[in-house]
MIBAVO-264494 format. One line per 10 residues: number of its first residue (from 1); their letters; for each residue x, y, z negated of N, C-alpha, C, O. Coordinates in nm, 3 decimals, decimal comma, always signed. Example, Ala and Ser with C-alpha at 12.3 -4.5 7.8 and 13.67 -1.06 7.14 Angstrom:
2
1 = AS = +1,319/-0,569/-0,780/+1,230/-0,450/-0,780/+1,320/-0,330/-0,780/+1,424/-0,332/-0,846 ~ +1,285/-0,225/-0,708/+1,367/-0,106/-0,714/+1,290/+0,003/-0,787/+1,341/+0,114/-0,804 .
END
This chain:
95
1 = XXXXXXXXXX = -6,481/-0,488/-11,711/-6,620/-0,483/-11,667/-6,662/-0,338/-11,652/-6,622/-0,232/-11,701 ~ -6,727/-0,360/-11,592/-6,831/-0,205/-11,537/-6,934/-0,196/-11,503/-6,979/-0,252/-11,403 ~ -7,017/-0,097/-11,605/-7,159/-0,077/-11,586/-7,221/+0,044/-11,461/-7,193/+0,163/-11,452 ~ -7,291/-0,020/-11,395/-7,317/+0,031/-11,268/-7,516/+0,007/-11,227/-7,596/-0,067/-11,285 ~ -7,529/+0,063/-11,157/-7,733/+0,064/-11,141/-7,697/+0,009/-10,988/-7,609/+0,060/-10,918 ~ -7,779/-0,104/-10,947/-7,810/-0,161/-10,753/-7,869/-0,029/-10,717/-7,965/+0,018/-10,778 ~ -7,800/+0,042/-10,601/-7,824/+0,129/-10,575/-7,899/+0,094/-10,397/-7,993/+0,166/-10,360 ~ -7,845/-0,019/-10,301/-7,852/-0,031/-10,221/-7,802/-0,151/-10,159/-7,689/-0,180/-10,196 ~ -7,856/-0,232/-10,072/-7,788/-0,370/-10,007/-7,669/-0,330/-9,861/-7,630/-0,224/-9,811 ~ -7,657/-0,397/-9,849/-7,555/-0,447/-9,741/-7,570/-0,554/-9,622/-7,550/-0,670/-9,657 .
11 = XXXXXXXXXX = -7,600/-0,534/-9,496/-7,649/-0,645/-9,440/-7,537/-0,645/-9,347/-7,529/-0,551/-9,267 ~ -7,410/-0,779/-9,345/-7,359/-0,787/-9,231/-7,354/-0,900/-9,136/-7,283/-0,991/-9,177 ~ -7,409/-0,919/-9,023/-7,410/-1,049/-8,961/-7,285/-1,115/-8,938/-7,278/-1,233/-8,974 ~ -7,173/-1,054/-8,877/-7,075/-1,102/-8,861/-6,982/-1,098/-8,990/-6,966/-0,984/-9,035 ~ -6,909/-1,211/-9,067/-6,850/-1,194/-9,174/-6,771/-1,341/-9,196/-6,802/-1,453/-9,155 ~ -6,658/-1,296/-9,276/-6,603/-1,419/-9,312/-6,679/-1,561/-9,346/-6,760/-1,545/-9,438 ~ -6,674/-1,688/-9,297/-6,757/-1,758/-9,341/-6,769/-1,810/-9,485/-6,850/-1,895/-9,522 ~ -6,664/-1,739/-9,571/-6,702/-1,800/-9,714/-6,792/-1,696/-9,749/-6,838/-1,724/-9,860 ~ -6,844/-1,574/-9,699/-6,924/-1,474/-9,733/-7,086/-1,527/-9,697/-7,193/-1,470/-9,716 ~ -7,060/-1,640/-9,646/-7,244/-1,657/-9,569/-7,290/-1,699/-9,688/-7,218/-1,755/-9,771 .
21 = XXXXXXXXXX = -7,418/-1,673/-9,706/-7,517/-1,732/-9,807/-7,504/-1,579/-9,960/-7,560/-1,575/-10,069 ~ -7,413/-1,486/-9,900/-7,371/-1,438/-10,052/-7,511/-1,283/-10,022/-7,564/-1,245/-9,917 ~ -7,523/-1,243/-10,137/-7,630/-1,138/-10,086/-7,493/-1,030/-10,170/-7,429/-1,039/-10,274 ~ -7,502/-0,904/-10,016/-7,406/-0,778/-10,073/-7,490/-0,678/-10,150/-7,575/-0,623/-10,080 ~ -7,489/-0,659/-10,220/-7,541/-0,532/-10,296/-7,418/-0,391/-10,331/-7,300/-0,404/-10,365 ~ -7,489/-0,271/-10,309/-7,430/-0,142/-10,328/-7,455/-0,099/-10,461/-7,573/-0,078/-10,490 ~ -7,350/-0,076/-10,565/-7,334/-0,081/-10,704/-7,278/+0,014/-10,732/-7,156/+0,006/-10,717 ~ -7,336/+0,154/-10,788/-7,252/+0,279/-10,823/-7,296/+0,284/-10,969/-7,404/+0,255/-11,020 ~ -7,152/+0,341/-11,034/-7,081/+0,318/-11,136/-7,175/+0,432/-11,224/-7,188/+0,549/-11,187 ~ -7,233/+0,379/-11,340/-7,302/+0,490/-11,411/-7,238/+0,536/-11,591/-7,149/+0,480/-11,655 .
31 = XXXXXXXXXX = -7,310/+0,636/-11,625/-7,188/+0,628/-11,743/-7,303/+0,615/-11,895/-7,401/+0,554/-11,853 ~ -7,315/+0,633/-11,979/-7,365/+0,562/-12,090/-7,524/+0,621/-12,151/-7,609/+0,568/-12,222 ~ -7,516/+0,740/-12,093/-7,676/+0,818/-12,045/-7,743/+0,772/-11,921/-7,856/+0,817/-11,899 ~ -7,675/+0,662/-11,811/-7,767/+0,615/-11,730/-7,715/+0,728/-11,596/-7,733/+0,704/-11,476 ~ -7,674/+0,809/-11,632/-7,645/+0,916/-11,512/-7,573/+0,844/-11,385/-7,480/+0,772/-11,423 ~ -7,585/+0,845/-11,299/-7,541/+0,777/-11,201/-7,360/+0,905/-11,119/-7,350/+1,021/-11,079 ~ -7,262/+0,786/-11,135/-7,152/+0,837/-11,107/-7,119/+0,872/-10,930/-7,182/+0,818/-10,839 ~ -7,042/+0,940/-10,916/-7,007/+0,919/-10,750/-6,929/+0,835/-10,666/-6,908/+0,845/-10,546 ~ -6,876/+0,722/-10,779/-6,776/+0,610/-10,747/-6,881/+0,464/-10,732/-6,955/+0,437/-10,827 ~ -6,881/+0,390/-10,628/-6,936/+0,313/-10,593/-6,883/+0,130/-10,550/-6,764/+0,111/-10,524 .
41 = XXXXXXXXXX = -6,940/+0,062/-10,549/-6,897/-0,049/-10,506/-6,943/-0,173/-10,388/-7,040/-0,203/-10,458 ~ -6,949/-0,220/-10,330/-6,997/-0,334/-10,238/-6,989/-0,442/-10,361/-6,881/-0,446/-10,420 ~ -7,084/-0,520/-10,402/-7,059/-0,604/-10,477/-7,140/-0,752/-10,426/-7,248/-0,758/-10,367 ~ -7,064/-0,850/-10,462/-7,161/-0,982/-10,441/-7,233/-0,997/-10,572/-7,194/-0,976/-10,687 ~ -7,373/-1,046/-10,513/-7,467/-1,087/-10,612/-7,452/-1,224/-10,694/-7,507/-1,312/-10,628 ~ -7,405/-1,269/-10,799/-7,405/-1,358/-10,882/-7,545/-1,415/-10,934/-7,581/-1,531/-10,917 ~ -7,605/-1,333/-10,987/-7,722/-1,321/-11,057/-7,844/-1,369/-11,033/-7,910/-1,452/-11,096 ~ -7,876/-1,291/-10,906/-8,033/-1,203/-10,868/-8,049/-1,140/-10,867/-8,166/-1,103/-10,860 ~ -7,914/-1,035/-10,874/-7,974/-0,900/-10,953/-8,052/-0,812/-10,819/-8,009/-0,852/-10,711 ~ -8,168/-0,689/-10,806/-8,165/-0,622/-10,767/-8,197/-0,449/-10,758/-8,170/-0,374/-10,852 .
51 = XXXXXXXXXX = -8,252/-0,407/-10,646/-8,246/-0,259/-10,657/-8,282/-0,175/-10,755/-8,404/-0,172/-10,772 ~ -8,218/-0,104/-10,828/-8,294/-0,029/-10,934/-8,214/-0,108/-11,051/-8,215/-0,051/-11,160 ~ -8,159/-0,207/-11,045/-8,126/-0,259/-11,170/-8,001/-0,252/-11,301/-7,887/-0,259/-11,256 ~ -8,006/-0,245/-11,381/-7,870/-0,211/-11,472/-7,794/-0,326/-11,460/-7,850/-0,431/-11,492 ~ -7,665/-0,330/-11,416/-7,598/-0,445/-11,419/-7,451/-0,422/-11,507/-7,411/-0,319/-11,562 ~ -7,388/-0,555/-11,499/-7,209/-0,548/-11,520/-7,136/-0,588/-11,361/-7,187/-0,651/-11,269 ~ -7,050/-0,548/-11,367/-6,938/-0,597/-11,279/-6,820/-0,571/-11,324/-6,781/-0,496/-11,413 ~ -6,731/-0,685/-11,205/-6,607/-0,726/-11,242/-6,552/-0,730/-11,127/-6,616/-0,788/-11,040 ~ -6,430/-0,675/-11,093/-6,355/-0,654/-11,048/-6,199/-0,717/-11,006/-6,126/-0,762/-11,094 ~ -6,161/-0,715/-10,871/-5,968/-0,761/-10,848/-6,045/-0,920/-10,880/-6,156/-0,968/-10,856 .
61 = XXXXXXXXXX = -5,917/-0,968/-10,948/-5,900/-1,114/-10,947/-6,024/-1,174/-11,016/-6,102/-1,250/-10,959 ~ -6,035/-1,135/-11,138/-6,198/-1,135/-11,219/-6,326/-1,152/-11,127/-6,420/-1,214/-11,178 ~ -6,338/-1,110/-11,010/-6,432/-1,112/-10,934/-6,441/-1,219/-10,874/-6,555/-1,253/-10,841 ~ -6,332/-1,303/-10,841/-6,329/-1,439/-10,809/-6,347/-1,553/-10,888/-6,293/-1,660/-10,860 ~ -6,410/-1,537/-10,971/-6,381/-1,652/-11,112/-6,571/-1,694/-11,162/-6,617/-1,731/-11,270 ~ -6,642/-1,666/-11,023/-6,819/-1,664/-11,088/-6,794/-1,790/-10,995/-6,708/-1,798/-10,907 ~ -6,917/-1,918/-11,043/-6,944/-2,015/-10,953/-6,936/-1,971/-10,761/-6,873/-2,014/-10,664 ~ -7,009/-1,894/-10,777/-7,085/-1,819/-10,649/-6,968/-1,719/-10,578/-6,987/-1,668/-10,468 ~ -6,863/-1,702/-10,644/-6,740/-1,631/-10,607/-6,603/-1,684/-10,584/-6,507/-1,631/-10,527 ~ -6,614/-1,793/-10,635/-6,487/-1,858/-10,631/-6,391/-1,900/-10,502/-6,429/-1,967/-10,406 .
71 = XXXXXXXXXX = -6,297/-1,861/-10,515/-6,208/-1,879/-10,385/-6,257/-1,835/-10,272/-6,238/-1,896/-10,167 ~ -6,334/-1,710/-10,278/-6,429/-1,640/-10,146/-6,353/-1,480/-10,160/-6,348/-1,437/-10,275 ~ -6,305/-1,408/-10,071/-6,229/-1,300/-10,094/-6,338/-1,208/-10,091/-6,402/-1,166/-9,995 ~ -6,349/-1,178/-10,247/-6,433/-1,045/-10,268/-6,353/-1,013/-10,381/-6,280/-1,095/-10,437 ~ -6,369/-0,861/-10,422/-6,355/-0,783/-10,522/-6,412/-0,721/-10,570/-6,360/-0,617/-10,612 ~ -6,553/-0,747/-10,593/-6,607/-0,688/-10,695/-6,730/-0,843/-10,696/-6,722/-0,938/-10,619 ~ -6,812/-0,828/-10,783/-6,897/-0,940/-10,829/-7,000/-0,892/-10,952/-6,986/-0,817/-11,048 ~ -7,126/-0,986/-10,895/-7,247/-0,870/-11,016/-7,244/-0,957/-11,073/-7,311/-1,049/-11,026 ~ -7,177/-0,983/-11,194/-7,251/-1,137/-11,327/-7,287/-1,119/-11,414/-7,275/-1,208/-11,498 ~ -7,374/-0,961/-11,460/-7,498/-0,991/-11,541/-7,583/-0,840/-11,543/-7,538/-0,728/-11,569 .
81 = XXXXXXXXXX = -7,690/-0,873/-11,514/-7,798/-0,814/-11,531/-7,834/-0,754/-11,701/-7,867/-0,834/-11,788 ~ -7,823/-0,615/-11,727/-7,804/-0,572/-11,860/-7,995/-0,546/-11,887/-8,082/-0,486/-11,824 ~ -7,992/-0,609/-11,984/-8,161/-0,623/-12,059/-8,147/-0,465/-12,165/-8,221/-0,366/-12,165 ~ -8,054/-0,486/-12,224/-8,030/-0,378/-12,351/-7,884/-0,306/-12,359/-7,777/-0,366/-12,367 ~ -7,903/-0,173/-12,354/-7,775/-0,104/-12,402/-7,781/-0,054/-12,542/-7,891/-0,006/-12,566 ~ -7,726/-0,052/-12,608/-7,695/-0,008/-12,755/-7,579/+0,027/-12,771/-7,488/-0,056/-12,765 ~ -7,557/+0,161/-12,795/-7,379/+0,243/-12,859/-7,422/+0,290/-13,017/-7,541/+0,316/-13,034 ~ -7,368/+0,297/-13,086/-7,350/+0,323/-13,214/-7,481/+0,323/-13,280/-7,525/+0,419/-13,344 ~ -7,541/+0,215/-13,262/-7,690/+0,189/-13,351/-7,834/+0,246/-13,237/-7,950/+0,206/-13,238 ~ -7,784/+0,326/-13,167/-7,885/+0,360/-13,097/-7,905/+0,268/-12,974/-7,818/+0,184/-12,953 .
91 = XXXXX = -8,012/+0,277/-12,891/-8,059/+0,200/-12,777/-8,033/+0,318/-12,686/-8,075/+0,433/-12,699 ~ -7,975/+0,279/-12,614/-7,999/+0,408/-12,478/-8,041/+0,391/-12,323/-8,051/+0,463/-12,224 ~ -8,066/+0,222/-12,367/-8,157/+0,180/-12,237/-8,218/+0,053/-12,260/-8,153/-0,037/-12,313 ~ -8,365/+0,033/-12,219/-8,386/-0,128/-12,251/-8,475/-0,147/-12,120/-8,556/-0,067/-12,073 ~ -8,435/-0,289/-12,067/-8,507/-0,311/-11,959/-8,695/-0,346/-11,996/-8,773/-0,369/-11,904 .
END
């Protein structure tokens, strides 16, 4: 898994048809201060999640395994929207 902030959507009309109905979201990879990384992702939305938001993702084969993902060729996938971060007793983000 990988923690990443919706940075941006994706709109493509023409697309595989197991992709219709899926909403793309742009997911760059942040690190545990919230700082936003320069490695990024196309991700399908599982959730709801959107812009601005702290999420998880999952990746390769893992990415295929959400109701909403299954047997649809993607590699990456948003399946959960992060409410609270906490590292060693501290909070370092709360929605």
């Amino acid at each position: 898994m990988t923690l990443g902030k919706v940075t941006g959507t994706v709109v493509a009309t023409r697309k595989d048809e197991k992709l219709t109905g899926g909403k793309l979201l742009i997911v760059q990879d942040v690190d545990l201060d919230g700082n936003i990384l320069e490695k990024y992702s196309v991700a399908v939305d599982a959730v709801g999640a959107g812009v601005g938001e702290l999420v998880l993702t999952a990746s390769g084969s893992s990415a295929r395994m959400t109701d909403v993902t299954k047997d649809k060729p993607v590699d990456s996938v948003i399946m959960a929207i992060v409410d609270t971060l906490e590292v060693h007793g501290k909070i370092l983000y709360q929605k």
